[in-house]
C-alpha positions as CSV (number, residue, x, y, z in Angstrom):
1,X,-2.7,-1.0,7.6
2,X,-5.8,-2.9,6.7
3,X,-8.0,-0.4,5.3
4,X,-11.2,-0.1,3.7
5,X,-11.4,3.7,3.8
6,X,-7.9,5.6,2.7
7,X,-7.7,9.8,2.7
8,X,-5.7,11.1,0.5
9,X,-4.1,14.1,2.8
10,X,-1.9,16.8,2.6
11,X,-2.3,17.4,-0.6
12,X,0.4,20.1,-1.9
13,X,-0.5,20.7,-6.0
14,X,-1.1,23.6,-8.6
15,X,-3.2,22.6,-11.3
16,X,-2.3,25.6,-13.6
17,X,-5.5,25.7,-15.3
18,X,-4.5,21.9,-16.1
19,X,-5.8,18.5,-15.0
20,X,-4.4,16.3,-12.2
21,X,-5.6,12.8,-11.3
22,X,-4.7,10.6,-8.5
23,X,-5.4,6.7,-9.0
24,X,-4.9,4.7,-5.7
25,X,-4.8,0.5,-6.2
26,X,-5.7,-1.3,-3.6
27,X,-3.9,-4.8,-3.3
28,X,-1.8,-4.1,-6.6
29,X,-1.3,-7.0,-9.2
30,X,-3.5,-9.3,-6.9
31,X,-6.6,-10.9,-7.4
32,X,-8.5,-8.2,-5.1
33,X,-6.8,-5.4,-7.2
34,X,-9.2,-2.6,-6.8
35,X,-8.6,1.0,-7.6
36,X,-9.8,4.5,-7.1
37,X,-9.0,7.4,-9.0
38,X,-9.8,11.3,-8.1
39,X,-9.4,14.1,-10.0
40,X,-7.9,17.0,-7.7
41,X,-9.8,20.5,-8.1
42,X,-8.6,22.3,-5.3
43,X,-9.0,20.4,-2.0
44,X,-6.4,18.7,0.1
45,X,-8.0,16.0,1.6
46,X,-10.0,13.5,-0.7
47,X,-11.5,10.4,1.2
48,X,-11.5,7.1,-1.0
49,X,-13.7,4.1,0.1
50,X,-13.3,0.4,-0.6
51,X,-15.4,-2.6,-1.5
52,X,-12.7,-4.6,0.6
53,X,-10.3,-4.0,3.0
54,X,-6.4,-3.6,1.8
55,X,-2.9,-3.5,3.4
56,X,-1.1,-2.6,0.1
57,X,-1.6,0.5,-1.6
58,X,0.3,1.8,-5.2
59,X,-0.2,5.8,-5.9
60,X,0.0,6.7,-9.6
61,X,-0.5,10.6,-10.3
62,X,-1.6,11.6,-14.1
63,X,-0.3,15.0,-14.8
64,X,-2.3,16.4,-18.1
65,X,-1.6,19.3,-20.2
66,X,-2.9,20.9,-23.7
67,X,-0.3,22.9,-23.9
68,X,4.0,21.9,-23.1
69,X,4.2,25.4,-22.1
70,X,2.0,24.7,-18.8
71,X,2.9,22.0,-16.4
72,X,0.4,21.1,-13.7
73,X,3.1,20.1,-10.4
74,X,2.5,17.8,-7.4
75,X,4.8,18.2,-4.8
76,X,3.1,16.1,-1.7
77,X,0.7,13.6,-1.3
78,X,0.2,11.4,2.0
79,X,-2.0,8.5,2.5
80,X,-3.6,7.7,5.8
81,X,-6.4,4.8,6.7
């Protein structure tokens, strides 16, 4: 998949009054690394655009909480191009 525009899709996530952030690297531990990073506040369908065009993609997902008694949970993310 040579892409230079990526959706995030099918996003399945509850915040719980907490932060999630998505960070998608294009071309990981290359040269052309480039990455894009979203924070999700309640849609599920985020589009991410590129200065170059990719065929490898890495997803990292940042859960943050101020408190360990509320977990913010991801259950499905999906990547098209």
């Amino acid at each position: 998949m040579l892409c230079e525009v990526l959706n995030l899709t099918n996003l399945a996530y509850a915040r719980n009054g907490e932060t999630i952030s998505v960070t998608v690297v294009g071309s990981p531990g290359t040269a052309d690394e480039e990455q894009n990073t979203v924070t999700l506040a309640g849609d599920t369908e985020y589009t991410l655009s590129w200065g170059q065009p990719h065929t490898d993609f890495q997803v990292r997902i940042n859960l943050e909480s101020s408190t360990p008694l509320t977990t913010p949970t991801v259950t499905q993310v999906n990547i098209t191009g």
